[in-house]
DRENVO-878098 format. One record per residue (C-alpha): y, x, z; residue in one letter. Coordinates in steps of 0.5 Angstrom, whole numbers, padded with zeros to 4 digits, always signed. Last residue first. Layout:
N
YXZa/...
! end
This chain:
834
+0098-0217+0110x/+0101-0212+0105x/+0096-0210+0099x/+0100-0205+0094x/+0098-0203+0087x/+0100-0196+0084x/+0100-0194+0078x/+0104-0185+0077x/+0106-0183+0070x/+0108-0175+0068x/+0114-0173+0063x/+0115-0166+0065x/+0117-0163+0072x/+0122-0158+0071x/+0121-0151+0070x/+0123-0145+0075x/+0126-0140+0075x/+0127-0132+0076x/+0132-0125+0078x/+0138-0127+0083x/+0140-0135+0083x/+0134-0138+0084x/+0135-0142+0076x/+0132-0148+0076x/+0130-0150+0069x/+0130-0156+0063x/+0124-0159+0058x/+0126-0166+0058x/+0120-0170+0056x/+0124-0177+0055x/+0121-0180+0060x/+0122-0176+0066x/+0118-0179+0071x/+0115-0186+0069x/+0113-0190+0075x/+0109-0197+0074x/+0107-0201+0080x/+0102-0207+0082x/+0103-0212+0087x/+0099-0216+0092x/+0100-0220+0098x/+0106-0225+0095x/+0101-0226+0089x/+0101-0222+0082x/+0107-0219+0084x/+0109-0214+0078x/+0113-0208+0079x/+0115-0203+0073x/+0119-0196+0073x/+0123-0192+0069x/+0125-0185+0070x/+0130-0180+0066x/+0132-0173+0066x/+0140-0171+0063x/+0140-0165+0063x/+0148-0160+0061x/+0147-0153+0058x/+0143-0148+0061x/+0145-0141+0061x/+0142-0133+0062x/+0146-0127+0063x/+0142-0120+0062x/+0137-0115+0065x/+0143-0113+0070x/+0139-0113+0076x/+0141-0120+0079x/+0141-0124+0073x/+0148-0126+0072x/+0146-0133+0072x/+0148-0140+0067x/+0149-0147+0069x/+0151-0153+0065x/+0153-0160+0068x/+0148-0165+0071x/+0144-0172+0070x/+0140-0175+0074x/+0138-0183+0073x/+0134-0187+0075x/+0130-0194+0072x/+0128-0201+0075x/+0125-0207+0072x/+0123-0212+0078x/+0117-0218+0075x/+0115-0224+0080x/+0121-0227+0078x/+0120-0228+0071x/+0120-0235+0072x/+0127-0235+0074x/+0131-0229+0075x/+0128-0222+0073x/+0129-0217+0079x/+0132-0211+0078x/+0133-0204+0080x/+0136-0198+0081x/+0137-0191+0081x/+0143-0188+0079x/+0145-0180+0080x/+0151-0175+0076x/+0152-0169+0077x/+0157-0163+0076x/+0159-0157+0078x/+0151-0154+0077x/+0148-0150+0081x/+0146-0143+0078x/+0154-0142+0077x/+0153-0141+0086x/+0160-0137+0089x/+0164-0139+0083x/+0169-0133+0081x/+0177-0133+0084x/+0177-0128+0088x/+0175-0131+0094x/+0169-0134+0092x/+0169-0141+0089x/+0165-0147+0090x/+0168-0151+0085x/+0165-0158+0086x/+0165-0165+0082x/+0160-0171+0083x/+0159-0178+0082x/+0154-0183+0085x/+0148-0188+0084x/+0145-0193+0088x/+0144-0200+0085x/+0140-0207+0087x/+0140-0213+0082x/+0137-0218+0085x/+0143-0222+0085x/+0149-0217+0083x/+0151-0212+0085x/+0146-0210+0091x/+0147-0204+0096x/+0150-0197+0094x/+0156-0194+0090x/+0158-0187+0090x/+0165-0184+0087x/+0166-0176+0089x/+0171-0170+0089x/+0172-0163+0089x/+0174-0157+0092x/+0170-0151+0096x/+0174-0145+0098x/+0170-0138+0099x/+0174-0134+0104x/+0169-0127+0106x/+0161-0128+0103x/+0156-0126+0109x/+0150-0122+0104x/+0143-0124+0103x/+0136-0122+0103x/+0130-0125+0100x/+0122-0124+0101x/+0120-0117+0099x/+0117-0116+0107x/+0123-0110+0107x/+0129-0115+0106x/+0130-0117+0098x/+0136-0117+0094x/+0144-0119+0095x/+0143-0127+0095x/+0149-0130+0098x/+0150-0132+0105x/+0157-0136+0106x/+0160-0131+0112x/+0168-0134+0112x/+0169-0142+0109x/+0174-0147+0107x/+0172-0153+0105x/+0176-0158+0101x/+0175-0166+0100x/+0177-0172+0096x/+0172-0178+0096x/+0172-0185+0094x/+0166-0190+0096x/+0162-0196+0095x/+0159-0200+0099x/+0155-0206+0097x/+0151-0212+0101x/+0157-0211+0106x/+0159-0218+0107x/+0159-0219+0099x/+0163-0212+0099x/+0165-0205+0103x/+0169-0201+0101x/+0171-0193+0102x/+0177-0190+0100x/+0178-0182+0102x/+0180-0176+0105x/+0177-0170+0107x/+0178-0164+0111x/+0174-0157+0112x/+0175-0151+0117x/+0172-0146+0117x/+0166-0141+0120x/+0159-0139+0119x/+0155-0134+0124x/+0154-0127+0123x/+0147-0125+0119x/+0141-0124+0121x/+0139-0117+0121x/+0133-0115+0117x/+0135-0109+0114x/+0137-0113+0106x/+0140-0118+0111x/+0138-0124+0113x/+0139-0132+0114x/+0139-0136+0120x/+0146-0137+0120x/+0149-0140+0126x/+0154-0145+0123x/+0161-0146+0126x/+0166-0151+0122x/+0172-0153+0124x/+0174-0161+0123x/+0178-0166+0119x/+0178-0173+0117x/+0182-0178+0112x/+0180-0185+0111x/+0183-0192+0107x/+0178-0198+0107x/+0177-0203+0103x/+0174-0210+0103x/+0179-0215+0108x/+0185-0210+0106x/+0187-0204+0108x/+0184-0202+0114x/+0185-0196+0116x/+0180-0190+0119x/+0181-0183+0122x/+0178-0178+0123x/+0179-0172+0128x/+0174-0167+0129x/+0174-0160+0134x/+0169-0155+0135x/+0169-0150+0140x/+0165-0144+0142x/+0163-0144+0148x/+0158-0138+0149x/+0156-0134+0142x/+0152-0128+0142x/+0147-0124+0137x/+0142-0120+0139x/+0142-0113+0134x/+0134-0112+0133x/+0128-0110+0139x/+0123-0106+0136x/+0117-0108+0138x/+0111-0102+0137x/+0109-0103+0130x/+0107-0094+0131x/+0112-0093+0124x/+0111-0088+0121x/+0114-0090+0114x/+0109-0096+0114x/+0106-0100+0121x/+0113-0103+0123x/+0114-0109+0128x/+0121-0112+0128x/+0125-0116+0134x/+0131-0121+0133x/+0135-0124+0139x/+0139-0130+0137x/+0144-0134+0143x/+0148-0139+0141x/+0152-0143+0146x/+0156-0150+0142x/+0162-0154+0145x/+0163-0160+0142x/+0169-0164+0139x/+0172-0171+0139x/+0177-0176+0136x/+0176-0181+0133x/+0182-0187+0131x/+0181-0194+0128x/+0186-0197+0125x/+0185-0205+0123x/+0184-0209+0129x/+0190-0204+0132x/+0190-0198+0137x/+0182-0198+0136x/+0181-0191+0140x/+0173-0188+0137x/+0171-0183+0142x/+0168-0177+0142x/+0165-0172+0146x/+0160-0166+0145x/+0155-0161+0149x/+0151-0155+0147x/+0145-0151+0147x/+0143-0147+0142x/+0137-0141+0144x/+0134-0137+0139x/+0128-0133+0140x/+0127-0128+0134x/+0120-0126+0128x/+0119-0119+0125x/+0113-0117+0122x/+0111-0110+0118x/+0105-0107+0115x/+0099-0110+0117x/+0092-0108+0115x/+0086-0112+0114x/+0088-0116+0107x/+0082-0116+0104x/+0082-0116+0096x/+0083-0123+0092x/+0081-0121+0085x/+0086-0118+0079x/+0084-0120+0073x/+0087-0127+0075x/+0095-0124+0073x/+0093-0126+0065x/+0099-0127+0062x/+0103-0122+0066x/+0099-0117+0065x/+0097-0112+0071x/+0100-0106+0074x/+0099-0106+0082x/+0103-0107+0088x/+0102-0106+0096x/+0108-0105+0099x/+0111-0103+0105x/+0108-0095+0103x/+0105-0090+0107x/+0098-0091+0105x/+0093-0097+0108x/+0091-0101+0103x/+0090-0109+0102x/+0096-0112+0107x/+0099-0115+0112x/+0106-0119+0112x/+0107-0123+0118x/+0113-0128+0120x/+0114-0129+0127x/+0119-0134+0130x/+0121-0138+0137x/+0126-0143+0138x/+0130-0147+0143x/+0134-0152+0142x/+0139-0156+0147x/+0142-0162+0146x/+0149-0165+0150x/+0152-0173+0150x/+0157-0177+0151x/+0160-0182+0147x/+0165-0187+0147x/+0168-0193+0144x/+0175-0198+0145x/+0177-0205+0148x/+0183-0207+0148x/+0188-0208+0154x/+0192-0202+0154x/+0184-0198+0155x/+0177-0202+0157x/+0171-0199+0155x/+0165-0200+0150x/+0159-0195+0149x/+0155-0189+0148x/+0150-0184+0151x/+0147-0178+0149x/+0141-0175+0151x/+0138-0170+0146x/+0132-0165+0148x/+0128-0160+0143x/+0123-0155+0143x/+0121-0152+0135x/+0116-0148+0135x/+0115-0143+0130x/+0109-0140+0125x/+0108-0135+0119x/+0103-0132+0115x/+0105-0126+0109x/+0099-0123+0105x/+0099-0119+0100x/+0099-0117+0094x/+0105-0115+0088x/+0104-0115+0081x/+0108-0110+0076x/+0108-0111+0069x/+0105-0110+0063x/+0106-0115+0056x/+0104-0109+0052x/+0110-0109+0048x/+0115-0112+0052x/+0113-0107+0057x/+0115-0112+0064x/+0120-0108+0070x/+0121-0114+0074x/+0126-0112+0078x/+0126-0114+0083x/+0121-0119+0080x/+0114-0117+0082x/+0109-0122+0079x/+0105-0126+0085x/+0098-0124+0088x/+0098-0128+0094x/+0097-0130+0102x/+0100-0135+0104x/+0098-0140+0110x/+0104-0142+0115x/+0105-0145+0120x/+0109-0150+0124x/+0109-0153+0131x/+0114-0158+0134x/+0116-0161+0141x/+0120-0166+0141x/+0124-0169+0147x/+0129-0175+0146x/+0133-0178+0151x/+0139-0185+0150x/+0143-0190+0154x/+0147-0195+0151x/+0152-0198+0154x/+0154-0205+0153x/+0155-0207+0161x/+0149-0210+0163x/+0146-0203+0160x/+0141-0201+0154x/+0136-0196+0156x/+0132-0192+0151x/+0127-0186+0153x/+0123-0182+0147x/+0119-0178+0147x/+0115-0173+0142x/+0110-0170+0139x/+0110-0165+0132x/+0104-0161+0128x/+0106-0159+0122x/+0101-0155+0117x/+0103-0152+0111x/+0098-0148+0107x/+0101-0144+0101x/+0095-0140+0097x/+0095-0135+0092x/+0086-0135+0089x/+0089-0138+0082x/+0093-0132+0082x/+0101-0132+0081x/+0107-0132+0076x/+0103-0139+0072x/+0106-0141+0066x/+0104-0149+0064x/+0111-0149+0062x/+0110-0144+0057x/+0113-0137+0056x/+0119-0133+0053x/+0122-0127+0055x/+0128-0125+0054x/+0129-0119+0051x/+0133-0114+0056x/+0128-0107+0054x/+0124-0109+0061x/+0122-0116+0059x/+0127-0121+0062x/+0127-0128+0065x/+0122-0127+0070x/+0118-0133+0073x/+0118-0135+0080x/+0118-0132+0087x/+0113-0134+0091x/+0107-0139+0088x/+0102-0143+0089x/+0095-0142+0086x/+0093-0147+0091x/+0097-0151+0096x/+0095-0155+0102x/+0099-0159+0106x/+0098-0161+0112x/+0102-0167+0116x/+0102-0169+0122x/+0107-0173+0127x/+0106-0176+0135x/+0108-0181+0138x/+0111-0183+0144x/+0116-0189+0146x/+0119-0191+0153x/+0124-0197+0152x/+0129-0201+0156x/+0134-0207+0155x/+0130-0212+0159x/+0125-0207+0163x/+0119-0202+0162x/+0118-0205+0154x/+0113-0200+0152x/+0113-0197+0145x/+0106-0193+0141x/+0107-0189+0135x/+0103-0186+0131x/+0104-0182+0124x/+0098-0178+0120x/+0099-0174+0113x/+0094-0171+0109x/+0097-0168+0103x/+0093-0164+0097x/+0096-0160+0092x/+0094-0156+0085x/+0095-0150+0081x/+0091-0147+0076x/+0096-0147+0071x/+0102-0151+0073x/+0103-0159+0071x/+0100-0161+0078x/+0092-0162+0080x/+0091-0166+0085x/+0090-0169+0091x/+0094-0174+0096x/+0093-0177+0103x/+0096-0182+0107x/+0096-0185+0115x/+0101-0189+0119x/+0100-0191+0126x/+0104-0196+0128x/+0105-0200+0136x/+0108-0205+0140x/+0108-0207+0148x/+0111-0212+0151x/+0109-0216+0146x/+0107-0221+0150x/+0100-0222+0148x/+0099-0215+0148x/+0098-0210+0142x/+0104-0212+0138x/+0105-0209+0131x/+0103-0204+0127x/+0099-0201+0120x/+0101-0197+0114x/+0096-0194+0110x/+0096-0190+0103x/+0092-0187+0098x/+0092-0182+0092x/+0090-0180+0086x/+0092-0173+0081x/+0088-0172+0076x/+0095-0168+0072x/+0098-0176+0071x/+0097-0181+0077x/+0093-0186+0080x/+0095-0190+0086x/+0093-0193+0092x/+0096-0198+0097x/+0095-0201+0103x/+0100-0205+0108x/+0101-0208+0115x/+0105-0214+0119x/+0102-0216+0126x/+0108-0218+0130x/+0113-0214+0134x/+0115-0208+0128x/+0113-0202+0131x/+0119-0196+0128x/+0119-0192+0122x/+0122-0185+0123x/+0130-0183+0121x/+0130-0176+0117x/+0138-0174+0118x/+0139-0169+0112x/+0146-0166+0115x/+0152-0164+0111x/+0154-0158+0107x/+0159-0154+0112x/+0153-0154+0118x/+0155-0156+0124x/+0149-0158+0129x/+0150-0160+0136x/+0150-0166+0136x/+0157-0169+0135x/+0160-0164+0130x/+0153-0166+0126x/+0156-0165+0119x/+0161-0161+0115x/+0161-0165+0109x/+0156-0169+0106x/+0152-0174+0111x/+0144-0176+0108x/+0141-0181+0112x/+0134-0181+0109x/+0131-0188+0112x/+0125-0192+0114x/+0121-0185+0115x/+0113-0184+0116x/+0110-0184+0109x/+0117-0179+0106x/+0112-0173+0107x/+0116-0168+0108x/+0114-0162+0103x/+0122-0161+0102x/+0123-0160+0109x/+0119-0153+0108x/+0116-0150+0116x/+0115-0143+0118x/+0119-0140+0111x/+0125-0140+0115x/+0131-0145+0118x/+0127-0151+0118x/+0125-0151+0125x/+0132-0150+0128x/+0132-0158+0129x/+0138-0163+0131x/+0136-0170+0134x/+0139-0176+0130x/+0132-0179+0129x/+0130-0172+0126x/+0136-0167+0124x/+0136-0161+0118x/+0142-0158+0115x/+0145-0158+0109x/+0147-0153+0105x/+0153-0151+0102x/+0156-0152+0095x/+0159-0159+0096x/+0152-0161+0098x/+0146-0157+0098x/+0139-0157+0099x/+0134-0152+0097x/+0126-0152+0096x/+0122-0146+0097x/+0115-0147+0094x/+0118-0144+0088x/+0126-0143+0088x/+0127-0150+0088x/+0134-0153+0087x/+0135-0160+0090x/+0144-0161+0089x/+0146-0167+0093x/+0152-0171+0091x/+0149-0178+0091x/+0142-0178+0094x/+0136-0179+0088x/+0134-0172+0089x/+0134-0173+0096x/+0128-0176+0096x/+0124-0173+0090x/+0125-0167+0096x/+0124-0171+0101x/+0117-0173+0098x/+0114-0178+0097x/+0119-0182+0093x/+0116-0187+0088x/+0123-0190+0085x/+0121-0197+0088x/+0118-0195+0094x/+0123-0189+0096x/+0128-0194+0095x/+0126-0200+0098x/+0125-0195+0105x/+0133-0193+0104x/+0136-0187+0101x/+0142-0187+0106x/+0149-0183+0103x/+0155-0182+0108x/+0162-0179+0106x/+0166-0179+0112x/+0171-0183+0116x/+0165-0188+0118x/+0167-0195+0118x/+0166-0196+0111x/+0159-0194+0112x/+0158-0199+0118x/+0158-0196+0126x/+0153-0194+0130x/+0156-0189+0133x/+0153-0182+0134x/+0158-0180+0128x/+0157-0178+0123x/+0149-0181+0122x/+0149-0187+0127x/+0149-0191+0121x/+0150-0199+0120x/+0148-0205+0115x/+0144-0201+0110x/+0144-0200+0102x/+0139-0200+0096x/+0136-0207+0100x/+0130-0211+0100x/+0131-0211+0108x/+0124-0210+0109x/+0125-0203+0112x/+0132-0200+0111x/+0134-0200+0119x/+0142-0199+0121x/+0143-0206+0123x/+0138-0208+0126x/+0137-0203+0131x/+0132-0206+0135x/+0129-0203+0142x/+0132-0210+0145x/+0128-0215+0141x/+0130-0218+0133x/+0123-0222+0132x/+0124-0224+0124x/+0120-0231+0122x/+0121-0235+0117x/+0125-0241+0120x/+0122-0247+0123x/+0120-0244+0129x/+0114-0243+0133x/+0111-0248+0139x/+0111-0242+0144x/+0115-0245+0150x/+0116-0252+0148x/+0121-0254+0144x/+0128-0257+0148x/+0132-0262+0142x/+0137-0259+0139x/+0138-0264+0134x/+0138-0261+0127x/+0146-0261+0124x/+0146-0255+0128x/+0142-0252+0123x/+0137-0248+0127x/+0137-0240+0130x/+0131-0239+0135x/+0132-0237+0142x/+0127-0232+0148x/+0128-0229+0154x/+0126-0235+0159x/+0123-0240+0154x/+0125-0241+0146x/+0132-0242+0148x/+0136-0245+0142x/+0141-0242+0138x/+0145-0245+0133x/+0147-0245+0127x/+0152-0248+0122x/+0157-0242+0123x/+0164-0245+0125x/+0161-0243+0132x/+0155-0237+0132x/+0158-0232+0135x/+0162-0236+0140x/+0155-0241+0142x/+0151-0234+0142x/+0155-0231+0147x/+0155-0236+0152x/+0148-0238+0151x/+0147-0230+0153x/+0152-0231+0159x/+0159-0227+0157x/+0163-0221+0160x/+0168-0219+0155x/+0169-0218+0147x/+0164-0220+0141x/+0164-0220+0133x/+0169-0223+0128x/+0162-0226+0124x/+0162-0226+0117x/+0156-0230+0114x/+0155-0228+0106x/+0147-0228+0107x/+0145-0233+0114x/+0139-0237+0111x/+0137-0230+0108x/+0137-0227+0115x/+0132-0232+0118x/+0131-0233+0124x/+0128-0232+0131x/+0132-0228+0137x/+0130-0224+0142x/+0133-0222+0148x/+0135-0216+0151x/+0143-0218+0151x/+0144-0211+0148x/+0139-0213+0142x/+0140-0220+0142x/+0147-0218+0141x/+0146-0213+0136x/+0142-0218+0132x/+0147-0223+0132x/+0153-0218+0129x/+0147-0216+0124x/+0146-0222+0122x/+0154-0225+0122x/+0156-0219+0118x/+0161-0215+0121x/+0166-0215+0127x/+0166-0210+0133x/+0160-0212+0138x/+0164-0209+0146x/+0160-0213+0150x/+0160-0214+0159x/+0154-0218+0161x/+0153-0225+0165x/+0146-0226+0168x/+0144-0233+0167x/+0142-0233+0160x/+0137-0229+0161x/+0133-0234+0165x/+0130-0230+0171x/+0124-0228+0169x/+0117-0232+0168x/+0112-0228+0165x/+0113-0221+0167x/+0114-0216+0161x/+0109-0211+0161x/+0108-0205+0165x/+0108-0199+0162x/+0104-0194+0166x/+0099-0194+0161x/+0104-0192+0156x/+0101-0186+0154x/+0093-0188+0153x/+0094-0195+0152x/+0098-0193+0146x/+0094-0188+0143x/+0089-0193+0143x/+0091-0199+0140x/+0093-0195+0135x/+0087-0192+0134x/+0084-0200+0135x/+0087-0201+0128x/+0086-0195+0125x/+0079-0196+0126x/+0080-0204+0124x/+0085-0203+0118x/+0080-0197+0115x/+0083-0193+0109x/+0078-0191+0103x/+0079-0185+0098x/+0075-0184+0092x/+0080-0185+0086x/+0077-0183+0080x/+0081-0177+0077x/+0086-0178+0071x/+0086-0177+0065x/+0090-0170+0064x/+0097-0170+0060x/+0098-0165+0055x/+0100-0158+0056x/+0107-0156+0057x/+0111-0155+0049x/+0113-0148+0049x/+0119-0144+0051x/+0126-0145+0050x/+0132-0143+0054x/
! end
């Protein structure tokens, strides 16, 4: 495809925004006392927690995370410094123990020892150090980390420096290590979103191995092996995402520690099973001391920004902790007359109730505002099937279209860790979006454009949307006993209900659903924003999911592990329309209610240890999806269902600092939805898809190759093909390749970290839909570079560069238009952490 160069880049808009720590501050404060007042803080002299033996089951792994699970079980805290402790192994914990107990077996041989700090407190010191009694409240000799009961040191990304992480519940509920878990798991981690400026869960995911971004126009899709993914919060499945109420791609990254990314069938333990994977968004948690940073940067297109994250304990004990982080960006985009402001706010406040036991709450907004947005994209053909060729600073709609986004989500949360090493726990959410969209956009279907005269068709209109999302999960998990050696369980069910409605309301009042106007493509602001006061058609569904799961993660031997499991899913889906147009009264129309009651989903995986650093792997599980998606009448689509098997080699490297994994998959599926046309609002239609078959393989490798050198990247190959033999998705590409990594200069230089990322992909091609023409993209490559420099320990400047080399390349949508990609665009930014 060739179009003309974009515009240059703009000088950036002076920064005008001021965060204040102390307001945020007493806010936080706030909002904590006012939901956890109840809350008692820890009494302050317990029983020593040393006298109380409890029952643990801590399977092996590196000796910082093995203590850190103890501490956390134990519900203690332990004070040390994870560096002193790097390349240590630990061969876990089994039985009943004291908690000096248990410290003095994991810690022997090790050089350290633990020492009680009070009645519920230790610090590591080198055994070669008399442990001499300290003082309550005298502080440690090491550099400070507090592990407490809430914690999952494990699987937390932030402050650990890393491109990986030590544990994930992702796949399996379990909190097990990537090499542990017999599916192919992906974390973008807090380091990562830093380094590489991912603000977004869309550039987010770009950077995930495997994972294919595609944008439509404000709509953004995410696939892997040819399917979608599916949608979780804290590990609890959401229904949200599953119209245009609500876009994850505009998640704003600010609040989340970790994006767990699972590819392959997905979520078979908790509800949700979609043949692609899960994107499993993992929110920041409060840290037990005062830590907190600001930021502010400037970037290419006038675009300016501002940051502030800031949490720690509000009481003298600790007992109660808190976080509230706050953002806001604006700006223009590389568009013409389109820009973007973001507004993003995060609280939550966490209680200790007890030893081992947390209440939390908190609450999530975020408002997206889009000005001169656009629904459906640029046409590839005039109506004489020329090609049509336009800038990409060409913009399908007018000025005055608009795509506000507003997320409004409060949850609770109830963590419990037992004596005896299980662990308990409940979350409810609930969830509010809306829409604002009302726009003048180029009519593509088809597009019908005189080349001549460069006429073509506009459509207006005006098509708000809203849901709730109402969520409750609890799961348990934890050890027991069987033929003398100890195994894992978990037990949990989760129930979704939503409700939906999307408008379409009009300028004019003739029988017609449609409202559209002749107009010439390079100058779509001729048409003025008219009154849109009279509706046409809504429609909108109540759904239900409920469903119950159970696995159980069998260690026959030290080195093979067995999962079994399985879930049982009721579905209930009852659609509605309103009709103004063709005679209709808009008296409610109930539509075709979809029902499912028990439907079983089994998964089986197994895990062999080969040697000390590698793995083999194989799983297989059914697939049931409920689809979310419509047909050209407006009827939801059957729901998905298949099977899908993989097998695999995972390692695990420099006690678990680098992970790396090979993956042989094949998926077989019934009712893929596959573009067909519009419904009657004009937004997209789908058609079910009988025996598609997903093949392909994967490399990907995450963590620190070397000292200071931080990596994460992977290969991937996919043939998604329909059942006669034609790929189902040829605007995806089969091939892609993703790396971003970083590194930190050794020596005097060690202030300075260079880093880069890296996406290249396979060529594409597309049959457009009303047979204009074929259109093809050869193979992309787009390159980012970045720059930090520490000026002092508080202090940072960075540097990022999208797409240095200016590669001009498309999305195509798979039915009548595309989408540019951005071009080379600068962001500088400085950090202050305190």
């Amino acid at each position: 495809m060739t179009a003309s160069p974009s515009r240059p880049l703009r000088a950036p808009a002076p920064f005008a925004m001021a965060l204040s720590t102390a307001a945020i501050r007493a806010a936080l404060a706030g909002m904590a006392l006012s939901t956890l007042a109840a809350a008692p803080a820890r009494a302050a002299d317990p029983a020593p927690a040393a006298a109380t033996p409890r029952t643990y089951a801590i399977a092996a792994g590196p000796l910082s995370d093995v203590l850190a699970q103890f501490a956390a079980t134990a519900g203690v805290q332990l004070v040390f410094d994870p560096a002193a402790l790097a390349g240590l192994r630990s061969p876990g914990l089994q039985g009943s123990h004291g908690t000096q107990q248990g410290f003095d077996l994991l810690l022997r041989g090790s050089g350290f020892v633990a020492v009680p700090q009070g009645s519920s407190a230790f610090a590591l010191r080198k055994a070669s150090v008399a442990p001499a009694p300290i003082a309550p409240g005298a502080a440690a000799e090491l550099a400070p980390v507090t592990v407490t009961a809430q914690a999952e040191a494990g699987s937390t990304t932030e402050g650990t420096g890393s491109y990986t992480t030590r544990a994930t519940g992702a796949g399996t509920r379990m909190e097990l290590s990537l090499r542990e878990t017999p599916q192919s798991v992906s974390v973008v981690g807090r380091q990562q979103m830093e380094d590489q400026n991912l603000t977004t869960m869309e550039a987010a995911l770009r950077q995930a191995p495997g994972i294919i971004v595609n944008r439509r126009d404000e709509r953004v899709d995410f696939y892997a092996r040819g399917f979608a993914l599916s949608q979780m919060v804290d590990g609890v499945p959401t229904l949200a995402y599953s119209n245009v109420a609500a876009e994850a791609s505009m998640s704003s990254t600010a609040i989340y520690d970790r994006v767990e990314v699972v590819r392959g069938a997905a979520g078979l333990l908790n509800g949700v099973g979609a043949p692609g994977g899960s994107v499993n968004m993992v929110r920041k948690r409060p840290t037990t001391e005062f830590t907190g940073s600001v930021s502010a940067g400037v970037g290419s297109w006038n675009r300016y920004a501002a940051e502030a994250d800031i949490g720690g304990k509000l009481n003298a004990s600790g007992s109660l902790r808190g976080r509230v982080v706050a953002s806001h960006l604006n700006g223009d985009t590389f568009t013409q007359n389109k820009s973007r402001r973001e507004d993003v706010l995060y609280a939550i406040a966490e209680a200790d109730l007890a030893p081992g036991t947390v209440l939390a709450a908190g609450l999530e907004y975020q408002d997206t505002s889009i000005a001169g947005a656009n629904f459906g994209a640029i046409p590839l053909f005039y109506n004489n099937r020329t090609p049509i060729s336009v800038p990409r600073s060409f913009n399908s709609s007018t000025s005055w279209s608009t795509w506000n986004m507003l997320t409004q989500r409060v949850f609770v949360n109830l963590d419990h860790r037992m004596a005896n090493g299980w662990h308990l726990k409940a979350e409810a959410n609930h969830l509010k979006n809306e829409r604002e969209r009302y726009s003048g956009d180029i009519w593509t279907s088809p597009a019908n454009i005189n080349a001549s005269t460069q006429i073509g068709t506009m459509q207006l209109g005006d098509n708000p949307a809203d849901g709730t999302n109402k969520s409750l999960d609890f799961h348990a998990t934890g050890p027991y006993e069987l033929f003398g050696r100890t195994h894992q369980a978990v037990l949990g069910f989760n129930i979704n209900r939503y409700a939906y409605a999307i408008e379409t309301n009009r300028a004019v009042a003739t029988g017609t659903m449609i409202d559209q106007r002749p107009v010439n493509i390079f100058n779509v602001d001729a048409i003025a924003k008219p009154d849109f006061k009279y509706p046409r058609y809504y429609y909108g569904a109540k759904t239900e999911e409920k469903a119950v799961y159970a696995s159980t993660r069998l260690k026959p031997t030290d080195a093979l592990s067995v999962l079994l499991g399985g879930r049982l899913t009721w579905y209930d889906n009852a659609p509605w329309t309103r009709i103004w147009f063709s005679g209709g009264t808009g008296r409610p129309v109930n539509g075709l209610r979809t029902v499912e009651d028990a439907v079983f989903t089994p998964y089986a995986g197994v895990v062999f240890d080969v040697s000390r650093d590698f793995s083999v792997y194989a799983s297989y599980t059914d697939i049931f999806q409920p689809n979310t998606v419509n047909d050209s009448s407006g009827q939801v689509l059957d729901p998905q269902r298949g099977t899908n098997l993989e097998l695999g080699i995972k390692g695990e490297h420099f006690g678990g600092k680098l992970n790396t994994s090979f993956a042989l998959f094949e998926t077989e599926q019934d009712n893929v939805p596959v573009a067909s046309g519009t419904q009657p609002d004009g937004s997209a239609a789908y058609r079910p898809a009988k025996g598609t078959k997903s093949r392909g393989y994967e490399f990907t490798a995450a963590g620190e190759v070397l000292p200071g050198w931080q990596l994460m990247g992977g290969y991937s190959y996919v043939t998604p093909r329909k059942n006669d033999g034609s790929l189902l998705s040829p605007h995806l590409p089969a091939r892609t390749l993703r790396v971003a990594t970083t590194y930190r200069l050794p020596g005097d230089w060690n202030r300075l970290t260079l880093g880069a990322n890296l996406s290249w992909q396979s060529a594409i091609w597309m049959n457009e839909f009303y047979g204009q023409g074929t259109v093809a993209q050869g193979g992309v490559t787009v390159l980012g570079l970045m720059a930090r420099y520490d000026v002092n320990k508080q202090l940072s400047v960075s540097l990022n560069v999208e797409n240095a080399t200016d590669k001009q390349y498309v999305n195509l949508s798979g039915f009548s238009t595309y989408v540019y990609g951005n071009p080379r665009n600068a962001w500088l930014k400085a950090s202050y952490r305190f």
